[in-house]
py3Dmol code that shows the C-alpha trace and the ligand (Angstrom):
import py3Dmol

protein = """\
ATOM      1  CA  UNK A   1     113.284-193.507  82.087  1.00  0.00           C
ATOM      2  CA  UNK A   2     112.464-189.993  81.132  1.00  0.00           C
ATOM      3  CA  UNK A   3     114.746-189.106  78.160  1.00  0.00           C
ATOM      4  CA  UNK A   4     112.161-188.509  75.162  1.00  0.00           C
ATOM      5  CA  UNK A   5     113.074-189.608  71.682  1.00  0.00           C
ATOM      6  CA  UNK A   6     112.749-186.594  69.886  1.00  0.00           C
ATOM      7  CA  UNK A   7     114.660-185.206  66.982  1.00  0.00           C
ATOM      8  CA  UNK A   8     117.611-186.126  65.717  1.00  0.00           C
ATOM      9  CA  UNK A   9     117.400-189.566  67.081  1.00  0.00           C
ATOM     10  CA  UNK A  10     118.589-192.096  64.736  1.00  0.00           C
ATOM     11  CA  UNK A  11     115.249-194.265  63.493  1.00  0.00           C
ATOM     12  CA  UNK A  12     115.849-197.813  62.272  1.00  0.00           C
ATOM     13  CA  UNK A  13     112.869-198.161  59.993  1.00  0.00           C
ATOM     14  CA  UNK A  14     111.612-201.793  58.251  1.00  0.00           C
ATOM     15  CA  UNK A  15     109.218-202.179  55.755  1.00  0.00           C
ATOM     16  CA  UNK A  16     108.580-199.391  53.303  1.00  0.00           C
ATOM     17  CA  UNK A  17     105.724-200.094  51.739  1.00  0.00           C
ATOM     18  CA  UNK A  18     102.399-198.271  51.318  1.00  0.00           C
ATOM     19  CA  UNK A  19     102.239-197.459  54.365  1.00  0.00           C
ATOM     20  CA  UNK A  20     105.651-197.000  56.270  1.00  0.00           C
ATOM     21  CA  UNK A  21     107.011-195.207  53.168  1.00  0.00           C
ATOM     22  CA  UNK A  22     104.577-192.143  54.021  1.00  0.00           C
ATOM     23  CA  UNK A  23     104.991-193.084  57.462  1.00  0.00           C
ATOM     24  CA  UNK A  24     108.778-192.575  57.351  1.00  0.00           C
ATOM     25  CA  UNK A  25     108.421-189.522  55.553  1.00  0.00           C
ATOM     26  CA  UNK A  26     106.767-187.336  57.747  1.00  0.00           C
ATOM     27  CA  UNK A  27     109.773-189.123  60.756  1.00  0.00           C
ATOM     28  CA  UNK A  28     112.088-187.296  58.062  1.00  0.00           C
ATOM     29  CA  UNK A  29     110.074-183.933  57.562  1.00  0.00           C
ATOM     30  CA  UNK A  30     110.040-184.120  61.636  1.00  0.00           C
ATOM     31  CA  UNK A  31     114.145-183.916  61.923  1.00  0.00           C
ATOM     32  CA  UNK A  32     114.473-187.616  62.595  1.00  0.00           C
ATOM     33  CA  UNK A  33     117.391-189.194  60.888  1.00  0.00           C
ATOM     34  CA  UNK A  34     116.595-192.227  59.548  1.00  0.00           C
ATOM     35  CA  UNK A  35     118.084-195.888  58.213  1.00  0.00           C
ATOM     36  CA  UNK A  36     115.900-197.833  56.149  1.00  0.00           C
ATOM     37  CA  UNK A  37     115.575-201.545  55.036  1.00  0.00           C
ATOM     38  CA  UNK A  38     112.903-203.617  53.130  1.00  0.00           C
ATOM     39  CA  UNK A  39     113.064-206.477  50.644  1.00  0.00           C
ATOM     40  CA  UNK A  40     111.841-204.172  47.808  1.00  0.00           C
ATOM     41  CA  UNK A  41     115.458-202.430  46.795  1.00  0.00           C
ATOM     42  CA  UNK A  42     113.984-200.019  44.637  1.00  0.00           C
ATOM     43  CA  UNK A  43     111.348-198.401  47.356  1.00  0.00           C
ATOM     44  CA  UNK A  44     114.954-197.966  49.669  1.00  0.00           C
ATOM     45  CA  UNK A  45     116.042-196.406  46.790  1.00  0.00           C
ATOM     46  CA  UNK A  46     114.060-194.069  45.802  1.00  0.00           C
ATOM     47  CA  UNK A  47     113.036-193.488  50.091  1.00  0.00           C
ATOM     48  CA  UNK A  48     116.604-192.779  50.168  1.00  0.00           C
ATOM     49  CA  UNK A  49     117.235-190.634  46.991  1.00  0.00           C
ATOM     50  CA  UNK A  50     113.659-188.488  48.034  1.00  0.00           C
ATOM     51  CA  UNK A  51     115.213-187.746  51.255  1.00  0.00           C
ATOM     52  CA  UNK A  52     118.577-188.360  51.825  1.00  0.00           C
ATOM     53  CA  UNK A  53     118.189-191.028  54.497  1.00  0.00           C
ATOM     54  CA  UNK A  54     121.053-193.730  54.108  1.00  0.00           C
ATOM     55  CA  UNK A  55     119.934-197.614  53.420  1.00  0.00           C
ATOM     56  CA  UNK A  56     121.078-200.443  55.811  1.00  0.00           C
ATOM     57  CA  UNK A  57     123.852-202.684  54.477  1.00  0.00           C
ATOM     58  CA  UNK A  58     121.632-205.782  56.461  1.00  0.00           C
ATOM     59  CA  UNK A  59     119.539-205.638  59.646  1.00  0.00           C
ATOM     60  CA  UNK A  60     122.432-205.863  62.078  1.00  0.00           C
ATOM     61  CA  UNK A  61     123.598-203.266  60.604  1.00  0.00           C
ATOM     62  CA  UNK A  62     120.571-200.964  61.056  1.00  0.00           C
ATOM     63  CA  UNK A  63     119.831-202.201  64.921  1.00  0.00           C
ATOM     64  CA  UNK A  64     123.291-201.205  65.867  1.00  0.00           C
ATOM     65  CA  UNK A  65     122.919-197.466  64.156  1.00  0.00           C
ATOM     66  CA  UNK A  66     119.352-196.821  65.526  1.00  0.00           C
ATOM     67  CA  UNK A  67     118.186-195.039  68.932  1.00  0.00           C
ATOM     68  CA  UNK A  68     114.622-196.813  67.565  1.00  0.00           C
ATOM     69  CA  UNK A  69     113.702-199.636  65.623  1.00  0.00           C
ATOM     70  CA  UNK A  70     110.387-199.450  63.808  1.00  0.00           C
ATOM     71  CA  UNK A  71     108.763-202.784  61.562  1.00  0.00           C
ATOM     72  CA  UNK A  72     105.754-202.039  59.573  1.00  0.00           C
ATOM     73  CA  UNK A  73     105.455-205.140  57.866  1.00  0.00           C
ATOM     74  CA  UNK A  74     102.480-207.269  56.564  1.00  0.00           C
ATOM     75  CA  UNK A  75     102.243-209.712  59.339  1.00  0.00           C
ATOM     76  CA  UNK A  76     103.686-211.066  62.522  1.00  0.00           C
ATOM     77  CA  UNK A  77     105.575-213.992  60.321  1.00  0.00           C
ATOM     78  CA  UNK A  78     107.137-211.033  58.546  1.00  0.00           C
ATOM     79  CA  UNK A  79     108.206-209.216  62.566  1.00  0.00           C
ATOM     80  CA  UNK A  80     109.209-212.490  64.294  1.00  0.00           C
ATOM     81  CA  UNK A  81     111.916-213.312  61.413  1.00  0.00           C
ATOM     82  CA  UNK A  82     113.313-209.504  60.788  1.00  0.00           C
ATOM     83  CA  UNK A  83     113.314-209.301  64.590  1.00  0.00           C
ATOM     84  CA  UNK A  84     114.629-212.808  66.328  1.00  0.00           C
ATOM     85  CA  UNK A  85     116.147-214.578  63.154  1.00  0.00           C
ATOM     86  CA  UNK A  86     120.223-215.218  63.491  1.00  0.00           C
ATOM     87  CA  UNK A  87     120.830-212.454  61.385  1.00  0.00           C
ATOM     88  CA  UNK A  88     117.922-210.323  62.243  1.00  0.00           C
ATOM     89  CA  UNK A  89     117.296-207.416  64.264  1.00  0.00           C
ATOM     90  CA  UNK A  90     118.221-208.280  67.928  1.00  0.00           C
ATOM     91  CA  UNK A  91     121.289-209.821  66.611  1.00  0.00           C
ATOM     92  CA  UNK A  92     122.737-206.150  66.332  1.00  0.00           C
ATOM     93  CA  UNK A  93     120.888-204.174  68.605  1.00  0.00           C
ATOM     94  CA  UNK A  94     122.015-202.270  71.885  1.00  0.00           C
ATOM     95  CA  UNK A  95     120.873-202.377  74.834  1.00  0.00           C
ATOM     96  CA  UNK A  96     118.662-199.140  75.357  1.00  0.00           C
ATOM     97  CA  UNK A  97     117.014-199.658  72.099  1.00  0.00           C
ATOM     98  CA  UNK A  98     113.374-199.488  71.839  1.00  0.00           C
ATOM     99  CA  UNK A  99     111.284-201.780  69.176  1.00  0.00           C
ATOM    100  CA  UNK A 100     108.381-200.641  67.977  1.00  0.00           C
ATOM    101  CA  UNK A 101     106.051-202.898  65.736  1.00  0.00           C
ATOM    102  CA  UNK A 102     103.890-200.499  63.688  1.00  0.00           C
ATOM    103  CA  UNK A 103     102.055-203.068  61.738  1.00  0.00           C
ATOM    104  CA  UNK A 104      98.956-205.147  62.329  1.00  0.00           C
ATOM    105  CA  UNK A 105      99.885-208.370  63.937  1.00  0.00           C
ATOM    106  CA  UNK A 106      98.665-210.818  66.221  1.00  0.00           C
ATOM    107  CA  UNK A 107      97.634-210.293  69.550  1.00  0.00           C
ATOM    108  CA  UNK A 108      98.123-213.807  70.684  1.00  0.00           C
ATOM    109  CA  UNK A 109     101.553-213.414  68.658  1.00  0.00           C
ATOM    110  CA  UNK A 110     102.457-210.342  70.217  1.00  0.00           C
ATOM    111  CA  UNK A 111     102.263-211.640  73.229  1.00  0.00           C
ATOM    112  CA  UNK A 112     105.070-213.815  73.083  1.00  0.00           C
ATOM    113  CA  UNK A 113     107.601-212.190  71.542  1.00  0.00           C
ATOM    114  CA  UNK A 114     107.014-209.101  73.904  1.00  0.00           C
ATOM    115  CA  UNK A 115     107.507-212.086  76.686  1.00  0.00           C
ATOM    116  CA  UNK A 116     110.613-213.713  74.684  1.00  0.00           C
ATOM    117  CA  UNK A 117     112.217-209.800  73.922  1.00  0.00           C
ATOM    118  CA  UNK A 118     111.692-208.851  77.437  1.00  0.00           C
ATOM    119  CA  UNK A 119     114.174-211.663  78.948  1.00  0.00           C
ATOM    120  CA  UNK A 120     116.664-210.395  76.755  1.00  0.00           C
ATOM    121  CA  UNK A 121     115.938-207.200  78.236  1.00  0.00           C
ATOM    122  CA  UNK A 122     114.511-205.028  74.776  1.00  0.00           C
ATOM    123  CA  UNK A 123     110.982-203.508  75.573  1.00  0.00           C
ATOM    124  CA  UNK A 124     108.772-203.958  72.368  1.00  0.00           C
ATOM    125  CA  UNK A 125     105.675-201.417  71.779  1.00  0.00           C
ATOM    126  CA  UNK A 126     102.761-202.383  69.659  1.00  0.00           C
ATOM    127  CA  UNK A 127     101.464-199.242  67.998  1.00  0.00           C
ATOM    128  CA  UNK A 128      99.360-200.594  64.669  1.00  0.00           C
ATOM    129  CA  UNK A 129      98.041-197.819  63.096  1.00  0.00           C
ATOM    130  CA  UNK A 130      94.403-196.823  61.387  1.00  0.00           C
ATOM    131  CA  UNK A 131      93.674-193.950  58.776  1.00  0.00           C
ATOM    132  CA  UNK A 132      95.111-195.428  55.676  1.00  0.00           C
ATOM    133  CA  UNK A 133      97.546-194.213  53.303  1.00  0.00           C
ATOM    134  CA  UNK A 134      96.326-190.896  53.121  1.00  0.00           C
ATOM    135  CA  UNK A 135      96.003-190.116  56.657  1.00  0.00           C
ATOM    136  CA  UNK A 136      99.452-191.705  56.729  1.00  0.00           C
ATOM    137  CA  UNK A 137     100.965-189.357  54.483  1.00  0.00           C
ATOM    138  CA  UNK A 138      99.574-186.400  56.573  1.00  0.00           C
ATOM    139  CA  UNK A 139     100.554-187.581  59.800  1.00  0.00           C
ATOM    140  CA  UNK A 140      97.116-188.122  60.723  1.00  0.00           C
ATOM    141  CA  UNK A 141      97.073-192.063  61.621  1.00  0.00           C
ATOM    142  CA  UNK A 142      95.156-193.132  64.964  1.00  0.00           C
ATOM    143  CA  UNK A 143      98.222-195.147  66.810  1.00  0.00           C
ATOM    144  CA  UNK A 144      96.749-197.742  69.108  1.00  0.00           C
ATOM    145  CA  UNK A 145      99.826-198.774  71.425  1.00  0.00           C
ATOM    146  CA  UNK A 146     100.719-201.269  74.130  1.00  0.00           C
ATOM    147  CA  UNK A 147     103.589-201.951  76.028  1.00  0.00           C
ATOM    148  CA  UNK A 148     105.391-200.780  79.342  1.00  0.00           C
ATOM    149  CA  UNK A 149     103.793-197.138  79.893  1.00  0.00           C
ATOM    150  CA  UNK A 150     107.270-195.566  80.961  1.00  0.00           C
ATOM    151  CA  UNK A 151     108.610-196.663  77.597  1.00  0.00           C
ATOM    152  CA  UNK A 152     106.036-195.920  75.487  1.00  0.00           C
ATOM    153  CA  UNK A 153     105.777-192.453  77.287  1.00  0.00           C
ATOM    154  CA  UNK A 154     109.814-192.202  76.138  1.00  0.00           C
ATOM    155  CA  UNK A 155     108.437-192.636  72.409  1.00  0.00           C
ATOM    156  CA  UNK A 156     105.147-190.187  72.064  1.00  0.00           C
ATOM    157  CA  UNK A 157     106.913-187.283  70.517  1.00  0.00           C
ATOM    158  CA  UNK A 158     107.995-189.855  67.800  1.00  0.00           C
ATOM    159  CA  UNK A 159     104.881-191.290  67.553  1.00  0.00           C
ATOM    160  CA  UNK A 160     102.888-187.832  67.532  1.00  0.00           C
ATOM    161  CA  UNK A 161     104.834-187.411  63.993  1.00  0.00           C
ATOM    162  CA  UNK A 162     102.740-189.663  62.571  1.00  0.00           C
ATOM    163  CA  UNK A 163      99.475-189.494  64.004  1.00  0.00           C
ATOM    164  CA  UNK A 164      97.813-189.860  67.357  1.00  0.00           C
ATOM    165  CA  UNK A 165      98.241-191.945  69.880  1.00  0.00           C
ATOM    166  CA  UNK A 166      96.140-193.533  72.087  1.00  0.00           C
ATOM    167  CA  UNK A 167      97.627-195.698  75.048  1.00  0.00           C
ATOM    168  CA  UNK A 168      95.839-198.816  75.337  1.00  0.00           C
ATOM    169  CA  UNK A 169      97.588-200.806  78.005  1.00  0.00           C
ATOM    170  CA  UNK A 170     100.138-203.093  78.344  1.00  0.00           C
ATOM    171  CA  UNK A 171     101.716-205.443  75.668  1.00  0.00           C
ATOM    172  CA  UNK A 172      99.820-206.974  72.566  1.00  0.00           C
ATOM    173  CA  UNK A 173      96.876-204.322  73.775  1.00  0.00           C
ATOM    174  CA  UNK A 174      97.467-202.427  70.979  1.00  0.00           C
ATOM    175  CA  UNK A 175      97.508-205.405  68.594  1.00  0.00           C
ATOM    176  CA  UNK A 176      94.177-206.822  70.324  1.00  0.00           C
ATOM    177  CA  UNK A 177      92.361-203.420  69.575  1.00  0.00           C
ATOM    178  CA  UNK A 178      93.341-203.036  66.013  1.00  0.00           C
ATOM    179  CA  UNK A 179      92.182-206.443  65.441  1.00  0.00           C
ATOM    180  CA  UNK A 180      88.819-205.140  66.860  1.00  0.00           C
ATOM    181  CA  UNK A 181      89.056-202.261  64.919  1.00  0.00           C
ATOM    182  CA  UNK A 182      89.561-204.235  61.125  1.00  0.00           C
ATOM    183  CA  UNK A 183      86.523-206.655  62.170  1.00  0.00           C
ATOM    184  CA  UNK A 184      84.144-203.291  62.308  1.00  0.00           C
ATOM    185  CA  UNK A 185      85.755-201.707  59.473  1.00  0.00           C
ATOM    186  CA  UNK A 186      85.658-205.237  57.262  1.00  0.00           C
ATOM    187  CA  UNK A 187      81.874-206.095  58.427  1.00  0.00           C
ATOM    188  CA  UNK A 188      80.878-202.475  57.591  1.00  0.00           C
ATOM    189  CA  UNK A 189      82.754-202.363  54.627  1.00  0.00           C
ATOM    190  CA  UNK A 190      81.082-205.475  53.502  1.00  0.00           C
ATOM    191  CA  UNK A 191      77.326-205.265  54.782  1.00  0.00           C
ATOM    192  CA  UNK A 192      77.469-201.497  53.586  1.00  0.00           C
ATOM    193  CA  UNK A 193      78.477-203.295  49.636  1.00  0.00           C
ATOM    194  CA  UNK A 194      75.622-205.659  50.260  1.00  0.00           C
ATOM    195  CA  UNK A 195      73.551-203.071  50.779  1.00  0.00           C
ATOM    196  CA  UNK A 196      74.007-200.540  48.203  1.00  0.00           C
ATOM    197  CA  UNK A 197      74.367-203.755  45.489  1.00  0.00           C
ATOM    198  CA  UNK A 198      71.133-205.198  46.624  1.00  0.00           C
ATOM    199  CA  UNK A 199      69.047-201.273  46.242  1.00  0.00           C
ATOM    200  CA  UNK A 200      70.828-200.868  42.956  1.00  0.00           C
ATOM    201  CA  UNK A 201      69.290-204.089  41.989  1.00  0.00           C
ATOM    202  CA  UNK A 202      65.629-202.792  42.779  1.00  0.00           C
ATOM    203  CA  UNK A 203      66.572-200.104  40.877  1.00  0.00           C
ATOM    204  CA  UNK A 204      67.685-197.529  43.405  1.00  0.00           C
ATOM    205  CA  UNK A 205      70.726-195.115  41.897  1.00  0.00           C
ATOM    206  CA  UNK A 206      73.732-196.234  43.881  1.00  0.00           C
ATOM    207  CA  UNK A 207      75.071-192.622  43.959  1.00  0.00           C
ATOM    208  CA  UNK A 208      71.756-191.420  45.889  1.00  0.00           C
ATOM    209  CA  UNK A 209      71.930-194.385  48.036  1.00  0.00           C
ATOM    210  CA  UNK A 210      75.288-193.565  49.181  1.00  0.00           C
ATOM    211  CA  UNK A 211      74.200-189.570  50.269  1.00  0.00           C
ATOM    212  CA  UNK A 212      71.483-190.669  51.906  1.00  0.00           C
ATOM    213  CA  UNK A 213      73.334-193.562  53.829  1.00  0.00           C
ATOM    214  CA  UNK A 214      75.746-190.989  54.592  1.00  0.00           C
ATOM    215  CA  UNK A 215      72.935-188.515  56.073  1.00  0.00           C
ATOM    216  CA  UNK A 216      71.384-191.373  57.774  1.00  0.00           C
ATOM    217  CA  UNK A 217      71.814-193.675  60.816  1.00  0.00           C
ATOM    218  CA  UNK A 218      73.723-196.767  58.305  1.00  0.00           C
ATOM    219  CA  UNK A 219      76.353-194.327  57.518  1.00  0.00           C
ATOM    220  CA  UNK A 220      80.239-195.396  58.549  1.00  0.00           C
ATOM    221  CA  UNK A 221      83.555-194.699  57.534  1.00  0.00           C
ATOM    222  CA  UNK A 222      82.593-197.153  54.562  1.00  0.00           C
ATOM    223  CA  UNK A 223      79.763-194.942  53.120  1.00  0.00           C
ATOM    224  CA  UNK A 224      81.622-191.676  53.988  1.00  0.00           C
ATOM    225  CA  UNK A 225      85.329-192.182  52.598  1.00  0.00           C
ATOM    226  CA  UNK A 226      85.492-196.054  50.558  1.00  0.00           C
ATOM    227  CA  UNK A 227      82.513-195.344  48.848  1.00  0.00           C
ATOM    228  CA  UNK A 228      83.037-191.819  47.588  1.00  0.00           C
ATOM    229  CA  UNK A 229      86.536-192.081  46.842  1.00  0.00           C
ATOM    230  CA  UNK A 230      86.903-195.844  45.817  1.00  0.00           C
ATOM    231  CA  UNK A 231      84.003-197.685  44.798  1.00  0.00           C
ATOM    232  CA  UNK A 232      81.329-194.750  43.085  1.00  0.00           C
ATOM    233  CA  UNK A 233      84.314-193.573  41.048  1.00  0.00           C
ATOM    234  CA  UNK A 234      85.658-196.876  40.400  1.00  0.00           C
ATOM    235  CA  UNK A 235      89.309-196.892  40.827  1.00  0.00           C
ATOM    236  CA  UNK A 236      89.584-199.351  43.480  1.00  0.00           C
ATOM    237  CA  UNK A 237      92.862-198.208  44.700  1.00  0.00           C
ATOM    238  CA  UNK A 238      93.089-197.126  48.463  1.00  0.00           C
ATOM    239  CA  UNK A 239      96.375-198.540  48.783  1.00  0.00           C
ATOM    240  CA  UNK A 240      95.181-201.482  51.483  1.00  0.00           C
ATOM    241  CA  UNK A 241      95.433-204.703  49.798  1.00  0.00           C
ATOM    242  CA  UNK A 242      92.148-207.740  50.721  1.00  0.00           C
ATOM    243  CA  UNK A 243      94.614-209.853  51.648  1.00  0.00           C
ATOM    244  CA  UNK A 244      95.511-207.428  54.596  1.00  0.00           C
ATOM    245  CA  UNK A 245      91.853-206.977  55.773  1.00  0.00           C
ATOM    246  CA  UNK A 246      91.443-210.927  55.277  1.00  0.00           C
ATOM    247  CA  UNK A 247      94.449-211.407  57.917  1.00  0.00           C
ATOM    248  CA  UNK A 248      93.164-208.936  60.205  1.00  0.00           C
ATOM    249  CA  UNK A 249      89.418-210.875  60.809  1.00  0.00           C
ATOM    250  CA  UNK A 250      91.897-214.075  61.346  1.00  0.00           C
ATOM    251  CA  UNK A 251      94.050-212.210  63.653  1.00  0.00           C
ATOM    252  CA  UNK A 252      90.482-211.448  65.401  1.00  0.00           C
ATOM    253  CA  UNK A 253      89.278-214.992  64.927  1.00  0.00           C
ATOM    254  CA  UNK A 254      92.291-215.861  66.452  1.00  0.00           C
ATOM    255  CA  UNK A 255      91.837-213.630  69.497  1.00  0.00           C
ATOM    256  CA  UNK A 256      88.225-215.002  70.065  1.00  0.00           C
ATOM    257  CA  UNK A 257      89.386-218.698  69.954  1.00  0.00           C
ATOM    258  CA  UNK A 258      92.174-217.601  72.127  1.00  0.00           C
ATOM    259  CA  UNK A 259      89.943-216.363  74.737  1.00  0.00           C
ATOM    260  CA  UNK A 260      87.605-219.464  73.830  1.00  0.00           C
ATOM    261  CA  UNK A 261      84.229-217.601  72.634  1.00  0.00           C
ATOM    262  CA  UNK A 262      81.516-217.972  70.376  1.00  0.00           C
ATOM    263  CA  UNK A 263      81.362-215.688  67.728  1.00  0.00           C
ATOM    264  CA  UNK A 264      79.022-216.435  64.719  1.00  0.00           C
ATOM    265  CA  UNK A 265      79.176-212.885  63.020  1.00  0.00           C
ATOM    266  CA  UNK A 266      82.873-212.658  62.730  1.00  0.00           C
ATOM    267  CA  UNK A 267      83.255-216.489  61.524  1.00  0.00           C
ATOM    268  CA  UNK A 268      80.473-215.281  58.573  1.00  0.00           C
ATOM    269  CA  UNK A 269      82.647-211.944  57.968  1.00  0.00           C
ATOM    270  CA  UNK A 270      86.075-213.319  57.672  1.00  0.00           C
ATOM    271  CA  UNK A 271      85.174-216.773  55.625  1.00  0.00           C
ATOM    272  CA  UNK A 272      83.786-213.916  53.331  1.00  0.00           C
ATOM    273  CA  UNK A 273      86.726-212.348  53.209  1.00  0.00           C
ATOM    274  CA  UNK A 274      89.000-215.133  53.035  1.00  0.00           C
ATOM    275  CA  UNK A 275      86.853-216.194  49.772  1.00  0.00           C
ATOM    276  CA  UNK A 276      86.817-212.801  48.127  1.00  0.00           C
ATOM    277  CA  UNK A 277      91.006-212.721  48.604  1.00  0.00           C
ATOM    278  CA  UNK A 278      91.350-216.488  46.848  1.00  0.00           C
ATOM    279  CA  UNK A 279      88.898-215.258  44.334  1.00  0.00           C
ATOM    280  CA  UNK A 280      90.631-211.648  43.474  1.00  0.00           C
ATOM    281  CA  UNK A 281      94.243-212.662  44.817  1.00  0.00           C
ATOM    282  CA  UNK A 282      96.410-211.144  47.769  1.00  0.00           C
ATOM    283  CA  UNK A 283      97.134-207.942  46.480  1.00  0.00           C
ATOM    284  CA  UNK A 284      93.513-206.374  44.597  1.00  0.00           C
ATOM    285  CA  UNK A 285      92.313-203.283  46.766  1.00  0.00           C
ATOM    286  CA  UNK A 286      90.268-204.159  50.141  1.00  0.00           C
ATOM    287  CA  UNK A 287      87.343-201.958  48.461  1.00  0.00           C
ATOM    288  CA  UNK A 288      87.318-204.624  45.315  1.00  0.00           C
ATOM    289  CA  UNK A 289      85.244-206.702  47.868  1.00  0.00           C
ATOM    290  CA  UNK A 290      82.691-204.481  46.483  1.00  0.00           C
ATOM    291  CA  UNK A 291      82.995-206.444  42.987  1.00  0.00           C
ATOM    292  CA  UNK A 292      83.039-210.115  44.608  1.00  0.00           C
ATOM    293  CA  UNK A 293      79.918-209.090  46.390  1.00  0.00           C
ATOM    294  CA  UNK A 294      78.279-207.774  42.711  1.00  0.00           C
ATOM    295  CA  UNK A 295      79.710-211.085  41.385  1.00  0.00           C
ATOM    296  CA  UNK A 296      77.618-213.162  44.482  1.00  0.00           C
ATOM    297  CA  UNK A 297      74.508-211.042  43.848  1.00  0.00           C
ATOM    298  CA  UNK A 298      74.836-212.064  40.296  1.00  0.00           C
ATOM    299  CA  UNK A 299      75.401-215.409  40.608  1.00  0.00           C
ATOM    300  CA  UNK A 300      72.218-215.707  43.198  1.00  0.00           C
ATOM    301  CA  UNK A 301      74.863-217.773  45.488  1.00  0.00           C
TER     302      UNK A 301
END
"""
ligand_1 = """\
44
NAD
P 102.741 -203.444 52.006
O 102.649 -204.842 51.552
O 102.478 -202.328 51.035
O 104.197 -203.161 52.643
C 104.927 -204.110 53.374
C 106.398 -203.895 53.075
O 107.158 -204.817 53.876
C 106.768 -204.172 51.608
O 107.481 -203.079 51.079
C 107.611 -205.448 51.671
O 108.626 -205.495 50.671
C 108.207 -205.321 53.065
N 108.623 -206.608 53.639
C 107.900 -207.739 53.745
N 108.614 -208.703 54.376
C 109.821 -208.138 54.681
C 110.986 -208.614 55.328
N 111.062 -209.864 55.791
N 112.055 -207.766 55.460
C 111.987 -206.501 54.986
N 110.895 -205.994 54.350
C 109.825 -206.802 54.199
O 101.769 -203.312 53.276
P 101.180 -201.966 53.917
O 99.872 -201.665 53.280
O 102.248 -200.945 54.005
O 100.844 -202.509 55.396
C 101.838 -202.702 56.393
C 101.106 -203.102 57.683
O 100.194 -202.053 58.060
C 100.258 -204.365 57.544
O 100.309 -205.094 58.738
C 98.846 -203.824 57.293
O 97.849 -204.736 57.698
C 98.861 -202.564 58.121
N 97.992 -201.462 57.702
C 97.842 -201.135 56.380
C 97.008 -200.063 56.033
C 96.809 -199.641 54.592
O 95.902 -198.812 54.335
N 97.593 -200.096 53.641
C 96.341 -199.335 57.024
C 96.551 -199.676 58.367
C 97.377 -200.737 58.692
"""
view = py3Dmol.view(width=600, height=400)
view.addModel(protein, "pdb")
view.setStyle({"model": 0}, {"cartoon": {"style": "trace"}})
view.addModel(ligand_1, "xyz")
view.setStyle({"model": 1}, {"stick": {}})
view.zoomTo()
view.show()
């Protein structure tokens, strides 16, 4: 298998929402000719009007056009039914035809359907992604992916549109290591909120706090990008919703369990986060955790 997937191959995408919609742009802006589906008709739409890409009538539809399928959808629920349902995605597809599942699922999860896919002879990739929306709509993502290396080796140049990418190992790899990734980025997130709320208190100016965090050894991507852009500012909209991060720590929880470990910290940081999403709702902005934190503080609880 040595035939790249390069420009103009025909790219099934799923899922245009804040992230594949920049995602799917740059696959456009790269030569890649692209069919798109998602639940939300009006973000086809308007995908389809910004760039003249052409909408799927359904999903069989779109697996039997496409060199490529791509999902980047909210959770593995979301994959498992677009991919295997009777209607879905392998109903239609050719043999040849690479799946790639872009969003951040789980491991455990991933797993199986790469096991269940790969009797019916379709290799699936797991490339989640990392950088947010703006990184996504720069092609600057980091791509964590898993799955057969002569395959995924086939898909780099397509891939390398969008960020890059960093081979991980075999199937579900990919999947296991963004987990990892989201726990860090959640617990610093959080901590670094604690933090800043708690010096604020003693009278500290939160502004100041945050330069010198970001000079010092408690600095993270927290301190240097959420903070500055999101939280000081207060606009609260990076475009990742709390009930994402929330999945990821259970998609980590899940992991740990799986692999039957102890592990106190990430218990503590995703019940926190599963309380700040039923207290804020699904869709506020990951850096709102900020608020539910001020709200604790307040409270004394
Ligand atoms: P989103 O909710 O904005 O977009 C998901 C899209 O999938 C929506 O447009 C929705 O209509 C569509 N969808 C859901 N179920 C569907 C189905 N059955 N068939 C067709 N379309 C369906 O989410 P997002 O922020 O774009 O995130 C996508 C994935 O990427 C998630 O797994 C998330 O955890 C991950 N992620 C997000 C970010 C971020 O900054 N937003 C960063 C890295 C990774």
């Amino acid at each position: 298998m040595t035939n790249k997937i390069s420009p103009p191959a025909l790219i099934g995408f799923v899922g245009l929402g804040n992230m594949g919609y920049p995602m799917a742009k740059c696959l456009v802006a790269a030569g890649y000719q692209l069919v798109v589906a998602d639940l939300n008709t009006e973000a086809v739409e308007k995908f389809c009007t910004e760039t003249g890409s052409s909408s799927a009538q359904n999903l069989q539809d779109l697996a039997a056009k496409s060199d490529v399928v791509i999902t980047m959808l909210p959770e593995g629920n979301a994959v498992r039914q677009v991919l295997m349902s009777e209607d879905g995605i392998v109903s239609g597809l050719q043999q040849g035809t690479i799946l790639i599942d872009m969003s951040s699922c789980s491991p455990v999860g991933t797993r199986k359907l790469a096991g269940e896919l790969e009797e019916l002879d379709f290799p699936l990739i797991d490339a989640p992604v990392s950088g947010g929306v703006y990184k996504a709509a720069e092609g600057g993502l980091s791509i964590m992916v898993g799955g057969e290396k002569a395959v995924v080796e086939r898909c780099l140049p397509l891939l390398e549109v969008m960020g890059k990418p960093f081979l991980t190992g075999g199937p579900a790899s990919g999947h296991a290591m963004k987990a990892m990734n989201n726990y860090l980025s959640a617990a610093s997130l959080a901590i670094a909120s604690e933090a800043v709320i708690l010096g604020s208190k003693f009278g500290l100016n939160s502004e100041v706090m945050v330069d010198i965090l970001n000079a010092s050894t408690g600095r993270s991507n927290s301190t240097e990008h959420k903070f500055p852009t999101f939280i000081l500012p207060g606009t609260f909209n990076s475009g990742f919703f709390i009930g994402l991060m929330a999945k990821d720590l259970r998609l980590a929880r899940e992991l740990a369990e799986a692999e039957g470990t102890s592990t106190d910290i990430l218990k503590l940081v995703s019940t926190m986060w599963d309380k700040a999403e039923a207290e804020l709702g699904f869709k506020a902005d990951n850096t709102e955790v900020y608020k539910y934190l001020e709200s604790q503080v307040k409270d004394g609880s």
